[in-house]
Every structure is written in structure tokens, then in C-alpha cells.
C-alpha positions as CSV (number, residue, x, y, z in Angstrom):
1,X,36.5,14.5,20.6
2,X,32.8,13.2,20.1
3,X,33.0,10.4,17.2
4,X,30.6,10.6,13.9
5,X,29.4,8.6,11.5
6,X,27.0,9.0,8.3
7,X,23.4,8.3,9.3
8,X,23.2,5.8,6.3
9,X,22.1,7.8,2.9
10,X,21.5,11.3,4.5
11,X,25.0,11.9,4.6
12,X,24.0,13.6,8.0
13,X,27.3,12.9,10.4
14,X,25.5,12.5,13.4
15,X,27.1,12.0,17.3
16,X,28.2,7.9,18.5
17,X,25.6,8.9,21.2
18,X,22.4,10.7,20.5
19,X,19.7,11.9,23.0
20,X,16.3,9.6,24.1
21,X,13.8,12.4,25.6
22,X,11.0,10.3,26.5
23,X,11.7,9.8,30.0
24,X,11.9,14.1,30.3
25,X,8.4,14.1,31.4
26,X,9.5,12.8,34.4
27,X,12.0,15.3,35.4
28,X,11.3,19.0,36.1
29,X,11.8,21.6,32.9
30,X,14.8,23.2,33.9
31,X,16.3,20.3,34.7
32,X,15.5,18.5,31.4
33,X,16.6,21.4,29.9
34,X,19.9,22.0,31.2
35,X,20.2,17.8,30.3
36,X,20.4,18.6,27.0
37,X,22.2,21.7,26.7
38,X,24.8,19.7,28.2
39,X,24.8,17.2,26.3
40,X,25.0,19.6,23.3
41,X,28.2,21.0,24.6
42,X,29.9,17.2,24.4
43,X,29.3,16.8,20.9
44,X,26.0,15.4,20.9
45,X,23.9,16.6,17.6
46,X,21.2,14.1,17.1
47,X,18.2,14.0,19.3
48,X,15.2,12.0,19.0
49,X,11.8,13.2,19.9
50,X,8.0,12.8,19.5
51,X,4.9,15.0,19.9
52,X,3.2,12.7,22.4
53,X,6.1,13.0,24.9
54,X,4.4,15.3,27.0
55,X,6.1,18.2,25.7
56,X,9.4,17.1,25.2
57,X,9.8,18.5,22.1
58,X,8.8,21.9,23.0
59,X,11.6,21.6,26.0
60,X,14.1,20.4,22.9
61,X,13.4,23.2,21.0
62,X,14.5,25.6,24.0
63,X,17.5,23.8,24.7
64,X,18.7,23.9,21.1
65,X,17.7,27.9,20.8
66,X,20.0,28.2,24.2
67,X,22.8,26.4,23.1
68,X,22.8,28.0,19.7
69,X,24.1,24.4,18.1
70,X,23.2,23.2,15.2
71,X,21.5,19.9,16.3
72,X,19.5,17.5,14.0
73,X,16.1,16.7,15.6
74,X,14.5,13.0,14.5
75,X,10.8,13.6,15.5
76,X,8.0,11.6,14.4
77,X,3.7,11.0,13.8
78,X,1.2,8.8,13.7
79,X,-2.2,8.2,12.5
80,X,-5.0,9.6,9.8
81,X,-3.2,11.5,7.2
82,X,-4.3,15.2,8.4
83,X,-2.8,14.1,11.8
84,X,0.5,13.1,10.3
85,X,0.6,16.3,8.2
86,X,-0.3,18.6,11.2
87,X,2.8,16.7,13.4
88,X,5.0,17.9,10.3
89,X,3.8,21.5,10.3
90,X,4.1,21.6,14.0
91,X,7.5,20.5,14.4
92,X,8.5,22.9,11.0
93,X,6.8,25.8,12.8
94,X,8.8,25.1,16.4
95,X,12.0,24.4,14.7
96,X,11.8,27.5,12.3
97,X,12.5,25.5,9.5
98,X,10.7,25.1,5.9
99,X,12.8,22.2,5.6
100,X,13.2,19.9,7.9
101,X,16.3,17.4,8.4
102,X,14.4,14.0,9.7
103,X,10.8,13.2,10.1
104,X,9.7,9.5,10.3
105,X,6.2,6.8,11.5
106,X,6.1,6.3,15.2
107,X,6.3,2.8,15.4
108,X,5.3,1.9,12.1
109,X,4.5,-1.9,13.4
110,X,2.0,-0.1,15.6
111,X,0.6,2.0,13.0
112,X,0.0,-0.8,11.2
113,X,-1.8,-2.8,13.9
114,X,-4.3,-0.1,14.6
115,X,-5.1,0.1,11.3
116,X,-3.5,3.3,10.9
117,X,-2.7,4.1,6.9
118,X,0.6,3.8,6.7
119,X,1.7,2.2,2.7
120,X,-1.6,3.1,0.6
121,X,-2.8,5.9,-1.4
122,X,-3.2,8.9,0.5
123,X,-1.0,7.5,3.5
124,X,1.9,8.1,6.0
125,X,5.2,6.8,3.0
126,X,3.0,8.6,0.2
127,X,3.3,12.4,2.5
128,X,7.1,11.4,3.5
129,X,7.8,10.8,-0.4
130,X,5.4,14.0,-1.1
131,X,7.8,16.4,1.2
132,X,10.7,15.5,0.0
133,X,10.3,15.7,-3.9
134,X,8.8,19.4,-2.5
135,X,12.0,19.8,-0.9
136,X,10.8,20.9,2.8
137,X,12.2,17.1,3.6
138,X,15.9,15.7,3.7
139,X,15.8,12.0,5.4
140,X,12.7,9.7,6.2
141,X,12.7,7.7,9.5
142,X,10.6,5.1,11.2
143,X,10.8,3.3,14.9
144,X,9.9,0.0,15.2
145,X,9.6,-2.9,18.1
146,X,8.8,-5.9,15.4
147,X,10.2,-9.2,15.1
148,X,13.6,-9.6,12.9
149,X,11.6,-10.5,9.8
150,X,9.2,-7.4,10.0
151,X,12.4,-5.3,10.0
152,X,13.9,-7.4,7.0
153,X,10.4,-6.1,4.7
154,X,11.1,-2.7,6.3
155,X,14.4,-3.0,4.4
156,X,13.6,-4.5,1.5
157,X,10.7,-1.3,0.8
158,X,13.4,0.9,0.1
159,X,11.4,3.8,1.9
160,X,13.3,5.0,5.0
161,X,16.9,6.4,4.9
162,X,17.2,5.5,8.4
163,X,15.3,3.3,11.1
164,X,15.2,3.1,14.7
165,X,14.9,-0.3,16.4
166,X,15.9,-1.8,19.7
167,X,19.0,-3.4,20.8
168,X,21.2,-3.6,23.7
169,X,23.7,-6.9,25.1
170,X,21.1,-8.3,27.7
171,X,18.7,-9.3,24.4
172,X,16.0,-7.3,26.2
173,X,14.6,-4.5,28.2
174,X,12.9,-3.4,31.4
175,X,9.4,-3.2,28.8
176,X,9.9,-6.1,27.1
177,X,6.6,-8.0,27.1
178,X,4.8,-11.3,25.7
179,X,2.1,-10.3,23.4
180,X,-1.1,-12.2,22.7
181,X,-1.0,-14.7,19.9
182,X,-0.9,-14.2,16.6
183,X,1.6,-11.2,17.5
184,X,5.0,-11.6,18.2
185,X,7.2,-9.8,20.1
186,X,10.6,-8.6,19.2
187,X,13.8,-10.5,19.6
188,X,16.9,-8.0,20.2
189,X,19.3,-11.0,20.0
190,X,18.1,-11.9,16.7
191,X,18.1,-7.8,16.1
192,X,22.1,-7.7,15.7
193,X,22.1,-9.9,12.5
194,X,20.4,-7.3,10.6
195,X,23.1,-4.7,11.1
196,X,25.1,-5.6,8.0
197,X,22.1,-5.4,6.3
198,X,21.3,-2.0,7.2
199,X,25.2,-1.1,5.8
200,X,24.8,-2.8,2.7
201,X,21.3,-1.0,1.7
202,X,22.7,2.5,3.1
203,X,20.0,2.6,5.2
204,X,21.2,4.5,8.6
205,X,21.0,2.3,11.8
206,X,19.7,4.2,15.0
207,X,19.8,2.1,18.3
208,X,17.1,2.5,21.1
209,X,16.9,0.7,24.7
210,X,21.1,0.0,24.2
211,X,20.8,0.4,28.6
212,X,17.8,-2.1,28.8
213,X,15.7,1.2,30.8
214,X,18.5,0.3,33.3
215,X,18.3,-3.3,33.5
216,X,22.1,-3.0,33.0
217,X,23.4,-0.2,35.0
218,X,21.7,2.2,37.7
219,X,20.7,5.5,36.7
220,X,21.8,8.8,38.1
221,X,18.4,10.7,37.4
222,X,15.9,8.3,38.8
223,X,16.9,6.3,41.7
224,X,15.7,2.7,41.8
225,X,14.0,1.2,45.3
226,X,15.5,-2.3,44.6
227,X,17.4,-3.1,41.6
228,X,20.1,-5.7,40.5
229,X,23.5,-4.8,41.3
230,X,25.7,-5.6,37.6
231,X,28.5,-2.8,38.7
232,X,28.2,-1.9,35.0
233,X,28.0,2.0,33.6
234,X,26.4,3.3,31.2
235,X,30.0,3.9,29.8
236,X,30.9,0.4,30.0
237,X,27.6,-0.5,27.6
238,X,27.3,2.1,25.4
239,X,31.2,1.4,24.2
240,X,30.8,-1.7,23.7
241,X,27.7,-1.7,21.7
242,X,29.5,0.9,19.6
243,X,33.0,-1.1,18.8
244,X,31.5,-4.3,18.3
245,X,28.5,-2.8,16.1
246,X,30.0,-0.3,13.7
247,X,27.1,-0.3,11.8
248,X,25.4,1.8,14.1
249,X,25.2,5.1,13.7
250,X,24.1,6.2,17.1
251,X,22.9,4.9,20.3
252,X,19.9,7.4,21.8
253,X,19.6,6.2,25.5
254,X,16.8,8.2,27.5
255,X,19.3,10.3,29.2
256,X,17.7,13.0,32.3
257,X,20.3,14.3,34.4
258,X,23.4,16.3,33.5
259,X,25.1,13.5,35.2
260,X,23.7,11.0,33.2
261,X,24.4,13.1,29.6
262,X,28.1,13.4,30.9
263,X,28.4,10.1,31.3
264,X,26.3,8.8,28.4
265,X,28.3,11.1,25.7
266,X,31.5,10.6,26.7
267,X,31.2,7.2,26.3
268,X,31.2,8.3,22.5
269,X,34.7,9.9,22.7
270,X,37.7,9.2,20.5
271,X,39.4,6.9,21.0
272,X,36.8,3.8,20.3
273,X,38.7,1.1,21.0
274,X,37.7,-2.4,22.9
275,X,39.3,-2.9,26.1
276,X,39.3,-6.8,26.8
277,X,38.5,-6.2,30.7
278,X,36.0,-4.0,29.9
279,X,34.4,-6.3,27.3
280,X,34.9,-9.6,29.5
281,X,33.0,-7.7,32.4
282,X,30.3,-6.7,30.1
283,X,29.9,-10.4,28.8
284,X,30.1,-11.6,32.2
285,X,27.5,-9.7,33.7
286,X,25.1,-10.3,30.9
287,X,26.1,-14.4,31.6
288,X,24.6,-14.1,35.1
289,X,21.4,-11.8,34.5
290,X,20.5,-14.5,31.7
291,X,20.3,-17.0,35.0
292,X,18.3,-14.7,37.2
293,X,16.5,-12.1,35.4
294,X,13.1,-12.5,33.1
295,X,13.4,-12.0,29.7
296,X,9.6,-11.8,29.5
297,X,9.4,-14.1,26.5
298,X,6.3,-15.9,28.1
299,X,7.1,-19.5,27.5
300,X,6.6,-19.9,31.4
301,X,2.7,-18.1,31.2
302,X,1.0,-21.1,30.0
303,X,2.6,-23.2,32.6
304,X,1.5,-22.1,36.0
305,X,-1.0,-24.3,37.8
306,X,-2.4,-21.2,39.5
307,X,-3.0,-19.5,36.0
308,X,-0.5,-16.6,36.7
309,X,0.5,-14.5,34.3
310,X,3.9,-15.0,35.5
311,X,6.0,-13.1,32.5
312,X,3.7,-9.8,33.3
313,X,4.4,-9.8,37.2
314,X,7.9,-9.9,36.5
315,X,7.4,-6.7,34.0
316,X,5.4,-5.1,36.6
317,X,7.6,-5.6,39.4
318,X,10.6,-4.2,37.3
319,X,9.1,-1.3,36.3
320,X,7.6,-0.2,39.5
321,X,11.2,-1.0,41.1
322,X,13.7,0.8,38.4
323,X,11.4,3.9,38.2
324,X,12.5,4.7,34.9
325,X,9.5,4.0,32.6
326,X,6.1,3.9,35.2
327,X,4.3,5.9,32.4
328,X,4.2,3.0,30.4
329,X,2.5,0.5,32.5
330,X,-1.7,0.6,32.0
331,X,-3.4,-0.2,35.3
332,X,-4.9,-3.6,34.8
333,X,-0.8,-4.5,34.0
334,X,0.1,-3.3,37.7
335,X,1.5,-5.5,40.0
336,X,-1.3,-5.3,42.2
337,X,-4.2,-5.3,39.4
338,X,-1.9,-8.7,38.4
339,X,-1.6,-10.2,42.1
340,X,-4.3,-8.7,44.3
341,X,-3.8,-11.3,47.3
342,X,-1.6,-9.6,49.9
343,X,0.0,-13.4,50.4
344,X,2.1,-14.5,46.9
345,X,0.7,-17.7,45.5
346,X,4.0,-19.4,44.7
347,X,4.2,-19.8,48.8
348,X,1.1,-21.9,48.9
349,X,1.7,-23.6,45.9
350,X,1.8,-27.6,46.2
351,X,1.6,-28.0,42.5
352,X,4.6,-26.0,40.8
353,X,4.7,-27.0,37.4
354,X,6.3,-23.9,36.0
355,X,9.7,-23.9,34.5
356,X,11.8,-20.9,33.2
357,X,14.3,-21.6,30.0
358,X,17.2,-20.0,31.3
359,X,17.0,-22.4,34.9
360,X,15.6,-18.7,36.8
361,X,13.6,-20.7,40.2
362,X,10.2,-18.7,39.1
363,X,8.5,-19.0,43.1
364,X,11.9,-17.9,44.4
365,X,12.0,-15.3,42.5
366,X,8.1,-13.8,42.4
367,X,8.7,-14.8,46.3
368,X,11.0,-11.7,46.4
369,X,9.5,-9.6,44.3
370,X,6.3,-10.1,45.9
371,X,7.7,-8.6,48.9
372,X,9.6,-6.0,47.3
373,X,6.1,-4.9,46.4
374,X,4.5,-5.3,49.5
375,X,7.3,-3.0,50.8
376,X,6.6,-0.2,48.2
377,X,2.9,-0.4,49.0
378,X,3.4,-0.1,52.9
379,X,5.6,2.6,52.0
380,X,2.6,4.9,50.4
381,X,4.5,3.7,46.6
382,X,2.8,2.5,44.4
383,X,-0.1,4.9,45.5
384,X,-2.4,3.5,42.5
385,X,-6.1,4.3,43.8
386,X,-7.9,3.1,40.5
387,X,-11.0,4.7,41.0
388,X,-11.8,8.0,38.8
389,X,-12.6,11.1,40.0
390,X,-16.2,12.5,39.2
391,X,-16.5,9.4,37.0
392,X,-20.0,10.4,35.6
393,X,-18.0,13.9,34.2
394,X,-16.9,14.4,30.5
395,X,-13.5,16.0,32.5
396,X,-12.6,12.9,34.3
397,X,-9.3,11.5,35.7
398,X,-7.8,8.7,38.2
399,X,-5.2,9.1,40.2
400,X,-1.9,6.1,38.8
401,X,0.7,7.3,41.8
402,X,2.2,9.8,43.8
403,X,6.1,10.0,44.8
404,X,8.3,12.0,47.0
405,X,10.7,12.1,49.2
406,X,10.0,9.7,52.1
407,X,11.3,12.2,55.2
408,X,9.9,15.7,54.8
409,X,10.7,18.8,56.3
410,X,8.5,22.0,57.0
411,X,10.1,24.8,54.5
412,X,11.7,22.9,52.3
413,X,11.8,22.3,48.7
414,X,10.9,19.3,47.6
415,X,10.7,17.2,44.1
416,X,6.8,15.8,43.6
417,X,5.9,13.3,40.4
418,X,2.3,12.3,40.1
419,X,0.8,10.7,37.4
420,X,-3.2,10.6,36.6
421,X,-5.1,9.1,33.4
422,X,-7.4,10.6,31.6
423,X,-10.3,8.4,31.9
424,X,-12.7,11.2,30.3
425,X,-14.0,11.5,26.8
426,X,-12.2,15.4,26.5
427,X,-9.0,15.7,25.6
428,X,-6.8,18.2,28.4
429,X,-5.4,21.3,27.0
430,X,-2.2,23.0,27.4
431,X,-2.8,25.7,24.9
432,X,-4.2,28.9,26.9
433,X,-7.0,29.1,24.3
434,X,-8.7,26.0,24.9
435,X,-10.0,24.7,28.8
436,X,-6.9,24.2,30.6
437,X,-6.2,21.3,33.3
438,X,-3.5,22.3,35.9
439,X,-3.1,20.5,39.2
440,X,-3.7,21.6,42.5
441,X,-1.2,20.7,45.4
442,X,-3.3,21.5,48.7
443,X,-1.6,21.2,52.3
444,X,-4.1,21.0,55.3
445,X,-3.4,20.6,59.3
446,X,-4.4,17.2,60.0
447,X,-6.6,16.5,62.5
448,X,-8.8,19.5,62.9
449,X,-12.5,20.1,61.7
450,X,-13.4,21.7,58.7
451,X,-14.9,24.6,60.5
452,X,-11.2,24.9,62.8
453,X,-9.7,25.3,59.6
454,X,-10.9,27.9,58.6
455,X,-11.3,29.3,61.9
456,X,-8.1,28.5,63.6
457,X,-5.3,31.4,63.0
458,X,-2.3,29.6,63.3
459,X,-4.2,26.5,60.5
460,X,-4.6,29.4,58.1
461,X,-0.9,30.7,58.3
462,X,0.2,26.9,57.5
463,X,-2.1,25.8,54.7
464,X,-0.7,26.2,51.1
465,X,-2.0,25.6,47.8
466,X,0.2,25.2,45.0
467,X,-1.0,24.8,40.9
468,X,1.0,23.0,38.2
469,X,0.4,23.6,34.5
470,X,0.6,20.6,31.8
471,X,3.0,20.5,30.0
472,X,1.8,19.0,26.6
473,X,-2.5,17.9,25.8
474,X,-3.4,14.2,27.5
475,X,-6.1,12.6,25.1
476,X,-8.4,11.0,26.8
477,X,-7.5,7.2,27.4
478,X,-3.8,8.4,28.0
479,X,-1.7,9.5,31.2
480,X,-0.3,12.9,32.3
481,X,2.7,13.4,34.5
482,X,3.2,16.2,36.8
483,X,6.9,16.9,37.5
484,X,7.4,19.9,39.8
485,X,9.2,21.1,42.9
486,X,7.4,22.6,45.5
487,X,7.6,24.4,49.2
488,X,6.3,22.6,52.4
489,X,4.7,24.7,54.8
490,X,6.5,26.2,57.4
491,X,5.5,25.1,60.3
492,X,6.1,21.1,61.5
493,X,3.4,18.7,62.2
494,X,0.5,16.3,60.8
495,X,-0.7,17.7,57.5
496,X,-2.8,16.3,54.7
497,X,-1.8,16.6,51.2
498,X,-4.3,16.6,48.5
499,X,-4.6,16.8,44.8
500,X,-7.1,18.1,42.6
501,X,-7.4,18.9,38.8
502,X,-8.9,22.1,38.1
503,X,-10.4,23.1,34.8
504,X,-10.5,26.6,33.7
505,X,-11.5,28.4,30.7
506,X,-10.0,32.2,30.9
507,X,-8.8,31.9,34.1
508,X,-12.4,30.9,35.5
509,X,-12.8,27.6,37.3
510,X,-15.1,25.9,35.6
511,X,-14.7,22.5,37.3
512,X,-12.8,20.9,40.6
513,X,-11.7,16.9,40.2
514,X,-10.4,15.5,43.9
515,X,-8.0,12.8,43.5
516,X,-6.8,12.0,46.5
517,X,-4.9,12.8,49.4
518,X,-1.9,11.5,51.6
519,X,-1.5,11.9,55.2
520,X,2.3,13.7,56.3
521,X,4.4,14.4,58.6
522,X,6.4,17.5,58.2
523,X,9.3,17.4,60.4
């Protein structure tokens, strides 16, 4: 029932709707697991991947071995050409296969920026090339967010079989961004007129963002706090991305609940065939977000008297609000790194010289999300504290944001997501060989001395400790997510909640890093 097509000069026949695994590291294993083993038993056979998804390839892996399909897994490197090489071996040795079916350049636009070796001697095409004359290589890939005309030179190279760029109806998505001049940012309107190019060269056509992070319909795994109502599905989008782009080969939308991979993959299901009322409501929901949401393209920046950086607030704002993507927001592009006053600017604003191209009322509308914000921060979310633990340490961390469910309840299982950066020079291990990070979960009665706790019989039969392991190494400079489910105590009241990292080398605890805590009420 699941439609294929040929992934360009592979030949592979891979699944209408593929599998995006970047958001997994936000879910907990089992669930991410069981995500994609479902998705595996609709038809879906393409997954994309990468090794600095916090382990999501090591999850994809599992699921494939469970499920027993045969699935074609498009993971990716970056960087100096040992580190490329080592990515490849890796994901041969996980796989269990000498050769492998896809391996591509993480955002090759990227690579290029960072000076990363990507078309020279010695460099990232050159290994590609290498592997597959050695025949432990069947199709080359790369991602890329660059402008139309970066993707044309992609195709006029000749060098990938198949590319991954970004594209969905709305023109743009929840990390859409205005980058600092001479850069340019992408343009996923202008992305669509490259499609017959891609069929004429062979060169297979993978699709990324096609749901905008959610900008276009709600999602079933991550539950916005305020988001705009279109009354679209992900059903509704993805099928119409697919009939009126046949070029594509498949759509990969992040997909985290077994919900949301029932929903996503059926939407590739025979028969493909456009619907008008589908297709009008589509169009006419795209219409009205053009008139009210930012598109981020940054023409409004350089036009606010208070020196705002007006397209970033909106970014921040969205992602904080849709939930989807948090992980990729640095700290000094938070809403409240952005905006520190607790009163929004636009209100006081007796000069407002700033206009929007699409007619979007800018004050209105950072009015509103100003307040939205306010709201999550009274609310304990976002819990950013900025300020690193044990700062003067080579292990060092801060503490991005902690979130839970708002009402708790003594002996009850709950689902906790924190995120911390690693601000340290040391890179955190996973691997049991090296020094391991894990993080520590501590409940505490509230309210009694340090001496009463550890005194008090009835404090001691309530406090509970709880330790989470990494799932994939954090270099230093980069963030860590902690998905896990975990017990309250059992007995109601006023508790605090901290978290700590803990570093250990052969079990022994080597150092302690406090984060922070939350005060609770366990009902």
C-alpha cells in the first residue's frame, strides 16, 4: 500500500514518506524505538540519521534489528578527513555492513563555511568517490540549507546521487533564520523550481522540514503551550507536497510518536491522488499564515527605532512555544537573552518605524508573544539559568531548561526533559571506558534543615535519587538532552528537586556539578 519511487541514480525504491530522527532525543528510548518499528511495519524503508543526534542512530539500529526489515539508512559526517572516515566505519560497524547503501556531508554549505575540507585533495567528495570505486559504497548524499543558486552548483558537480534540502508549502520553517551579511539564507519558495532539475540530472530529491517543525499542523508527540490553530494534518501536507512535486522521492518529517508515524506514513499510501478540498484548504491556510506569521527573512531588523532584533524574537518565541526543536536555539538567541525587560518595548514605543512585507502589525504581534513568554516564565518554562556550574572546572555545564508535567502527584510516573550545555573544555562520554557524565535527579522535603534531613525518619523514607545515562558524547560547546521517566516519592507535600551531573570513571565519582533545583508540590 506504501508508494515508491527511485531515489534518483541509485535505483534504491525508497518509501513516499521516509523517517526524520533528529527530534528522538527528545523522547524516551523505548518510545523512540517503538516510533520507528512502527513506522517500519507501514512501508516506510528510508530513514535518515546522523552521528551527532544524540544517539539516534544507535536507537535506529535497534529498531531495524527488531523489525527484521530491510531498511536503507542515509546517515552522514562532517569535518577533518579522519573524522569523516571514522563516521563511515562507525555506522559500517553498527549496521553490519562492509557496504553500505547511503552515506553523505552534513550540511555541506556548513562544511564549507567552517572551513571544513569538503572538494580538495584529501577531502570529504575525494573519500565518498574513494569508497565507492572500493565498492563498500552504493549512493553519495549531502544535506544542505543554501540559497537556490548554491544548490544549482551542487547540481552541476555531478557528485551526489541524491540531496537533501528543505521545502514545505508555508516557504519556511519554525528555524528559519536571517543570517548576518554576506550570507544568505535559504529560500524554500524559490527551492521548488529546482525539482525538475534534480529529474533531469537523475539526481534523487529528498525533502526535509515538508511540516515547517509544525508551523503547519500540531504535533502528537510534543505538545505546543500556544500555537496557531491551521486545522491542517500532517496527512493533509505531506500529500500534497507529494502529488504536486513528483519529483520527490521522499518526504523525511521528524516523526516521535507512534501516532505521529501512523499518521505521517499513511499519508504515503496508494492511491496518490489530489483532492481539490483538500488542496484548496491547504492553499488557504498557507494564504492566511503569510498575513500573520514571520517568515524570518529580516527585512524588518534594520527598521526598528529601538534596535530590536525583531526577526530573532519572533524565532525565539516560536521555538520555545511549538516545543519541537528547543535543542537548536543557543542561549544568547533566547527570548529572554533577546528581550530581558519584563515590559515589551513595542508598548512604549512612540516612534514605530517598523514594517513587515507581508502587512503582519510587528508591535501587535511581539505584544502577544511577549506575553506568551512572560506566561511560560511564571510558569517555571523556560527554566534557562545561564550561569555554569563549577565554571572554573575542565567538566563544566549550564543548566538550558527543565520541563514536566505542571500538576504532579506523589507515586507517580512521570516524563522529565532537561537540557544542559557543555560549557567545559572535555568532551562527555557515553562509552563505559572513558569518564562518564549521567545526571542525577534528587528529591528533598522542602523546608527542613540540612541536619532534619538527615535526621528526620519520615524525610529519609521520602527522599529519592534517581541517575540518567547519556545517551550519545556532548563536545564541549554543544547541548545534551536528558529524556527519562521517573517515580515521585510517595508521600505528598513540598519537595525540592535538584539536578546534578556526576562524573565517574569505573563507577567512582570523581566529580559532582549542581545545576539547579525547582521547588514542588507533590500532590
Amino acid at each position: 500500500m506504501m508508494i515508491y519511487r527511485r531515489l534518483g541514480r541509485t535505483n534504491f525504491k525508497v518509501s513516499v514518506v521516509g523517517f526524520g530522527t533528529c527530534q528522538l532525543r527528545m523522547v524516551p528510548e523505548q518510545q523512540a524505538i517503538d516510533t520507528l518499528k512502527r513506522s517500519f511495519s507501514l512501508g516506510v524503508n528510508i530513514v535518515h540519521t546522523a552521528p551527532d543526534y544524540a544517539g539516534a542512530d544507535d536507537l535506529v539500529v535497534e529498531a531495524i534489528n527488531a523489525s527484521g526489515r530491510e531498511v536503507i539508512v542515509c546517515t552522514q559526517g562532517y569535518g577533518c578527513r579522519a573524522l569523516f572516515e571514522h563516521f563511515f566505519e562507525t555506522a559500517s560497524k553498527k549496521l553490519r555492513k562492509k557496504r553500505l547503501e547511503m552515506f553523505g556531508i552534513a550540511c555541506v554549505d556548513d562544511r564549507e563555511k567552517l572551513g571544513e575540507n569538503v572538494w580538495g585533495k584529501g577531502g570529504m567528495v575525494e573519500f565518498l568517490e574513494m569508497k565507492k570505486r572500493e565498492g563498500r559504497l552504493i549512493g553519495t548524499f549531502c544535506t544542505t540549507h543554501g540559497t537556490p543558486e548554491y544548490i544549482c552548483r551542487l547540481l552541476d558537480s555531478d557528485v551526489f546521487d541524491a540531496i537533501m534540502v528543505a521545502y514545505n508549502p508555508a516557504g519556511y520553517h519554525l528555524l528559519s533564520y536571517n543570517p548576518e551579511p554576506p550570507a544568505q539564507s535559504e529560500c524554500l519558495a524559490r527551492n521548488s523550481e529546482l525539482f525538475p532539475i534534480f529529474a533531469r540530472r537523475d539526481v534523487g530529491l529528498m525533502v526535509m522540514k515538508p511540516l515547517a517543525g509544525g508551523l503547519l499542523c500540531r504535533g502528537k508527540a510534543f505538545k505546543p503551550h500556544n500555537a496557531i490553530s491551521t486545522g491542517l494534518t500532517a496527512h493533509d501536507v505531506l500529500r500534497f507536497l507529494l502529488i504536486r512535486h513528483p519529483e520527490v522521492a521522499s518526504v523525511l518529517p521528524g516523526t516521535n510518536s507512534e501516532a505521529e508515524a501512523e499518521e505521517n506514513a499513511r499519508a504515503g499510501y496508494d492511491p496518490l491522488e489530489e483532492q481539490p478540498d483538500a488542496s484548496g484548504r491547504v492553499e488557504a491556510v498557507i494564504h492566511r499564515m503569510n498575513r500573520s506569521v514571520c517568515s524570518r527573512c529580516g527585512k524588518c531588523d534594520s527598521l526598528c527605532s529601538e534596535h530590536l532584533p525583531v526577526s530573532w524574537l519572533f524565532r525565539a518565541a516560536y521555538i520555545d512555544n511549538y516545543r519541537s526543536m528547543p535543542f537548536e536555539t543557543l542561549g544568547q538567541h533566547r527570548y529572554f537573552a533577546l528581550h530581558p525587560w519584563r515590559e515589551v518595548k513595542c508598548s512604549s514605543c512612540s516612534n514605530r518605524t517598523c514594517q513587515c512585507p507581508n502587512g503582519i502589525d510587528i508591535p501587535a504581534s511581539l505584544s502577544g508573544l511577549h506575553e506568551q513568554m512572560e506566561q511560560l516564565r511564571r510558569s517555571g518554562v523556560p527554566s534557562q539559568t545561564g550561569i555554569a556550574a563549577n565554571p572554573s572546572t575542565a567538566y563544566s555545564a549550564s543548566l538550558v531548561s527543565g520541563e514536566w508535567d505542571s500538576h504532579l502527584r506523589a507515586g507517580h510516573s512521570y516524563e522529565f526533559r532537561i537540557a544542559v550545555d557543555n560549557v567545559g573544555v572535555h568532551r562527555w562520554y557515553s562509552a563505559p571506558e572513558n569518564p562518564q557524565i549521567t545526571l542525577e535527579a534528587n528529591w528533598e522535603p522542602s523546608g527542613l534543615s540540612p541536619l532534619k534531613r538527615i535526621l528526620h525518619p519520615i524525610a529519609q523514607s521520602f527522599s529519592l535519587t534517581t541517575a540518567v545515562r547519556m545517551r550519545g558524547d556532548i563536545p564541549s560547546g554543544e547541548r545534551g538532552h536528558f529524556v527519562f521517566e521517573m517515580c515521585t516519592p510517595r508521600i505528598r507535600g513540598r519537595y525540592l528537586l535538584g539536578f546534578y551531573l556526576a562524573l565517574r570513571l569505573n563507577g567512582q565519582l570523581l566529580e559532582k556539578l549542581f545545576l539547579g533545583q525547582w521547588h514542588l508540590m507533590l500532590r
